[in-house]
C-alpha positions in Angstrom: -8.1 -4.1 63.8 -8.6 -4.3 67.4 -8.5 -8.7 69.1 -10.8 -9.7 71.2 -10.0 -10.8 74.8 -11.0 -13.5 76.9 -12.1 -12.9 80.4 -10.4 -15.1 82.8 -11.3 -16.6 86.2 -9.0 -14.0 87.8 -10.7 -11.3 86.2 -8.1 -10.0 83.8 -8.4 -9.9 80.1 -6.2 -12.1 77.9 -6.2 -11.4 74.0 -7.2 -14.4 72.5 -4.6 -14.3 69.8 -0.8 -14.0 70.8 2.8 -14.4 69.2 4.7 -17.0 70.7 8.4 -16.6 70.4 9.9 -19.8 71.0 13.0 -20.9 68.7 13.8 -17.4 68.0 16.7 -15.7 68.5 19.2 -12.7 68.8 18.5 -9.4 67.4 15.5 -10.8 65.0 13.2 -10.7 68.1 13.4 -6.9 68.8 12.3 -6.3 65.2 9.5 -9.0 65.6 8.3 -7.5 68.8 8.2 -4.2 67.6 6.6 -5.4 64.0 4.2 -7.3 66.2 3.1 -4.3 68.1 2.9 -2.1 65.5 -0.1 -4.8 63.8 -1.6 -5.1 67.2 -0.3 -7.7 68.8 -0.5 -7.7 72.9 -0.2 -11.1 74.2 3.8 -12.4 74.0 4.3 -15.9 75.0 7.3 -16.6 76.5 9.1 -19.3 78.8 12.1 -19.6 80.3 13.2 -22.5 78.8 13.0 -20.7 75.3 16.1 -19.5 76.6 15.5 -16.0 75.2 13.9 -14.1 77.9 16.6 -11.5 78.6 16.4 -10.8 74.5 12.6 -10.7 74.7 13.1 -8.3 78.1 15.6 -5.9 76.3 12.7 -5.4 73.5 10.0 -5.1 75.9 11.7 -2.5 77.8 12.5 -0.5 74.8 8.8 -0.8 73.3 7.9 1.1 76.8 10.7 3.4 76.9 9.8 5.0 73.0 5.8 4.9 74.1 5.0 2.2 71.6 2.6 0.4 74.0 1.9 0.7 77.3 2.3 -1.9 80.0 -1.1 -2.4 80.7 -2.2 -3.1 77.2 0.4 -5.9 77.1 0.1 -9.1 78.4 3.0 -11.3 79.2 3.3 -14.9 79.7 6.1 -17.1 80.8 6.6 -20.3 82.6 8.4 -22.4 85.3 10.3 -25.1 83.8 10.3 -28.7 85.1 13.9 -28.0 87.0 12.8 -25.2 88.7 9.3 -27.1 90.4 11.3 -27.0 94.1 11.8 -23.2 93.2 9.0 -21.6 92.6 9.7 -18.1 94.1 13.3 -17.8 92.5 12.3 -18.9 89.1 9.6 -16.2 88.9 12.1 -13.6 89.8 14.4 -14.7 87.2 12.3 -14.7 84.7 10.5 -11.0 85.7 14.1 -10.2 86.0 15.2 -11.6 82.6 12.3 -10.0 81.1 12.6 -6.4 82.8 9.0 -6.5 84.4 7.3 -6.0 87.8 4.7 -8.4 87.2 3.6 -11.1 85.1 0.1 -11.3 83.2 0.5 -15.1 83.3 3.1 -17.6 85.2 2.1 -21.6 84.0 3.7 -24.8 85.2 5.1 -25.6 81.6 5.4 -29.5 82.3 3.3 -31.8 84.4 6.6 -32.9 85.7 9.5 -32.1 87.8 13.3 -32.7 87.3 16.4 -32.7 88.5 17.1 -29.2 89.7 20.3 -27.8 87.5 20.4 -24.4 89.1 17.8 -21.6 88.9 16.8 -20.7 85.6 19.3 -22.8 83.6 16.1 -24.5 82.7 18.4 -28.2 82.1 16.6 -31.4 81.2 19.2 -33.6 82.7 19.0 -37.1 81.8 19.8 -40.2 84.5 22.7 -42.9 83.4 20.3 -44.7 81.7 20.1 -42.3 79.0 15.9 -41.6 80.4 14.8 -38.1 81.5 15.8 -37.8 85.8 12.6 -37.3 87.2 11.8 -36.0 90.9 9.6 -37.8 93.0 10.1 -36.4 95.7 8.3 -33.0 94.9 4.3 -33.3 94.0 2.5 -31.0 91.3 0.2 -29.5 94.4 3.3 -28.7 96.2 4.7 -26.4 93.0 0.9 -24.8 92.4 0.5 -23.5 96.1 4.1 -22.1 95.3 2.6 -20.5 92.0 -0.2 -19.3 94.0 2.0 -17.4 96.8 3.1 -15.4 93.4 -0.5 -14.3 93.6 -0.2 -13.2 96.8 2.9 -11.5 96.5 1.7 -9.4 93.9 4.3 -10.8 91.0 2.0 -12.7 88.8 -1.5 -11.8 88.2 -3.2 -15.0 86.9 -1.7 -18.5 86.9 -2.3 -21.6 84.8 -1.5 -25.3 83.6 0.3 -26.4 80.6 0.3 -29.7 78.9 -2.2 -31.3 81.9 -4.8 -33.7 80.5 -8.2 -34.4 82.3 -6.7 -36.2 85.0 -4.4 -34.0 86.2 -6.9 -30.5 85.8 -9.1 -32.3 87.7 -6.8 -32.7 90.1 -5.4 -29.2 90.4 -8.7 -27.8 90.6 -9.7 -30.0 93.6 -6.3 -28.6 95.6 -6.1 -25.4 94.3 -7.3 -21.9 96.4 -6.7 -20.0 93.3 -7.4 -22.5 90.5 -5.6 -22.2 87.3 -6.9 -19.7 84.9 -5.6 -21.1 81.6 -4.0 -24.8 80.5 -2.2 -24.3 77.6 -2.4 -27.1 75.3 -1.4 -28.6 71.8 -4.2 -28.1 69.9 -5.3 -27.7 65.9 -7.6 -29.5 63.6 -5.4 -33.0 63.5 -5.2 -32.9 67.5 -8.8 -31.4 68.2 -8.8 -33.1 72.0 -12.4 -31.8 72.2 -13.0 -33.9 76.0 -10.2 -32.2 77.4 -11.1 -28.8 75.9 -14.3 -28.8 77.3 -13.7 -30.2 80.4 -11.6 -27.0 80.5 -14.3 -24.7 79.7 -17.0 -25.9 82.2 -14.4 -25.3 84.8 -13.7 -21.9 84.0 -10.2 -22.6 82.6 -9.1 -20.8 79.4 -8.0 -23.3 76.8 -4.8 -21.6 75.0 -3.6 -24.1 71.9 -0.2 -23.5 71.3 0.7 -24.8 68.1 -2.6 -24.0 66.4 -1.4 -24.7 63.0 -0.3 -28.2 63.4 3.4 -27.2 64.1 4.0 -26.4 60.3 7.4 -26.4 59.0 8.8 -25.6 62.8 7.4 -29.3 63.9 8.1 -30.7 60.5 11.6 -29.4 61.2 12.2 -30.9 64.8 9.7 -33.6 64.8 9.5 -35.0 61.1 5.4 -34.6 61.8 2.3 -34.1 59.2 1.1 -30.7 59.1 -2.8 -29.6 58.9 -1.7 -26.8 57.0 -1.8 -29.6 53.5 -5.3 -31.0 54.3 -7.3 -30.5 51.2 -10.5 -30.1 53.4 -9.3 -27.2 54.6 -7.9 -25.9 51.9 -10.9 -26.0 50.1 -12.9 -24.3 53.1 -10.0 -21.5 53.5 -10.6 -20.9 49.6 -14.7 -20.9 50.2 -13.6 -17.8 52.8 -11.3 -15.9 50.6 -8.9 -16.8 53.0 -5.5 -18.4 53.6 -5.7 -21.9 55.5 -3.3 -20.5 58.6 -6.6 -17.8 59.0 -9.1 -20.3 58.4 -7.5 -22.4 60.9 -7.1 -19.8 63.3 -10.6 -18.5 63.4 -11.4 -22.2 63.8 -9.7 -21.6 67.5 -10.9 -18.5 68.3 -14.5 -19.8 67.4 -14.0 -22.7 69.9 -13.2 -19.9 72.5 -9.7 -20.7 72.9 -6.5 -18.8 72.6 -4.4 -19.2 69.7 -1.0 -18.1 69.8 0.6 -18.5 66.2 4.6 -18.6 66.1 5.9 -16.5 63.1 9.4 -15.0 61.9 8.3 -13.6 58.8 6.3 -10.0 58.9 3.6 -11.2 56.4 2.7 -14.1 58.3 2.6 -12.0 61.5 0.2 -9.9 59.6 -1.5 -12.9 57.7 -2.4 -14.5 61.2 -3.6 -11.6 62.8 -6.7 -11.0 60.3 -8.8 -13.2 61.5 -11.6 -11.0 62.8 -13.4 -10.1 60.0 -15.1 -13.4 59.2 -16.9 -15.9 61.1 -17.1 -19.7 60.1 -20.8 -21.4 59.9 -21.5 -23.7 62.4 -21.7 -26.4 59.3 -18.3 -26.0 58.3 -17.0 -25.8 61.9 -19.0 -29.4 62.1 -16.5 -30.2 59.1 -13.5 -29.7 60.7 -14.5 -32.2 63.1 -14.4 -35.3 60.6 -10.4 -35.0 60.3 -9.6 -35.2 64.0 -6.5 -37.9 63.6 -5.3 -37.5 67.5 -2.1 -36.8 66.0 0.2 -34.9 68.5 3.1 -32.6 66.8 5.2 -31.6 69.5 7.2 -34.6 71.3 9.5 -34.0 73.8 10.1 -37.6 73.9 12.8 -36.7 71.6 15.2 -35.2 73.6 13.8 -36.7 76.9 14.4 -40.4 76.0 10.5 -41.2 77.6 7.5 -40.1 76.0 5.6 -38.8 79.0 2.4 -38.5 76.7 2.1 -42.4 76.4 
């Protein structure tokens, strides 16, 4: 079962369902990759601050070594991290480096915010004597994008994008940018619907991706003690009306609003679970549905670890 793709401002196809690897670790990723390829999974989602590039790379390179894919039907995303905003150029390379590719599919500016810098790569959150996340001010978020967009140029990245921005600050980078950003990745799922900001989006040509598209389930839960859209009896019910799970309901609610979902997933029946989600389609009265238990209720908070909550 073949996934369809999204065609971007820059022209290239993204899949609009992916595997994002974050918290996983050590030898389990190999086996994931090459269980996610195997199902039909082409979009990885990767960053450097996930800390597991050089294990993601090391799988990578052996998928294309033993023919299991090639590199043109994969496509690769990581991203800059907020220590690295003064150092565009290098952080690219490390990462293409870590990960054993030429190019990137898709390089985003994971935070709206810069830090201190702790050394190339090292992707640090450093935190000031006062306990509080140590902020730059000294470098603005137009300064890193027209360093993404020399990646462009330079051939090592062939789209670029956004993450975490709200309205204000896409507006922005669309009215500075040459090349504007192709994609803003997002938190995004029934309980955090953010419909303004996803449109907005849209009618500029920028690819919404949701990351966390189930509500953060037990990984969230885990970190972040949050609620998780998975339980709500609404869409249970409506899952059960499809003769399918709730994680495929909810996921076919995202592709249907023409974003990106990338799904995180350890377990080989889940990666298989969430990727059958193309033989179905959702009425337009039950999509209507979902839209009653919007709550605005954000899983993933940084703030934790930070000491500010930069979403406030």
């Amino acid at each position: 079962m073949a996934a369809g793709a999204i065609t971007l401002s820059s022209g290239y196809k993204m899949p609009v369902i992916g595997l994002g690897v974050w918290r996983m670790e050590g030898q389990s990723i190999r086996n994931l990759l090459f269980s996610a390829i195997k199902i039909g999974y082409r979009q990885f989602d990767c960053a450097a601050d996930y800390k597991n590039e050089s294990e993601v790379g090391h799988a990578l390179a052996e998928a294309l070594q033993t023919g299991l894919v090639k590199r043109e039907e994969l496509f690769i995303t990581t991203k800059l991290w907020n220590s690295d905003h003064g150092h565009v150029l290098e952080a690219c390379k490390d990462s293409l480096k870590k990960l054993q590719l030429e190019y990137l599919d898709l390089y985003l500016v994971h935070f709206p915010v810069a830090t201190r810098h702790t050394g190339v790569g090292t992707t640090g959150s450093a935190l000031a004597e006062d306990g509080v996340l140590d902020i730059d001010t000294s470098i603005s978020l137009e300064t890193t994008w027209h360093g993404m967009e020399d990646l462009v140029s330079k051939g090592l990245v062939r789209s670029i994008g956004i993450s975490n921005y709200d309205i204000f600050l896409t507006r922005d980078c669309l009215a500075y940018s040459k090349i504007k950003p192709a994609v803003n990745q997002i938190e995004t799922h029934p309980y955090f619907q953010r419909d303004s900001l996803v449109k907005f989006c849209q009618k500029h040509g920028i690819c919404v991706t949701a990351h966390t598209p189930l509500g953060g389930a037990a990984a969230n839960t885990e970190l972040f003690g949050s609620l998780s859209c998975l339980d709500d009896p609404i869409i249970q019910e409506l899952a059960k009306k499809y003769n399918k799970t709730v994680a495929q309901f909810i996921l076919r609610w995202g592709i249907q609003r023409n974003t990106v979902v990338i799904p995180k997933s350890s377990k080989l029946e889940r990666l298989q679970e969430n990727f059958q989600v193309f033989d179905f389609t959702i009425s337009d009265e039950d999509m209507d549905k979902i839209k009653s238990i919007d709550r605005n209720y954000r899983t993933n908070q940084p703030a934790k670890f930070w000491g500010i909550n930069l979403f406030a």
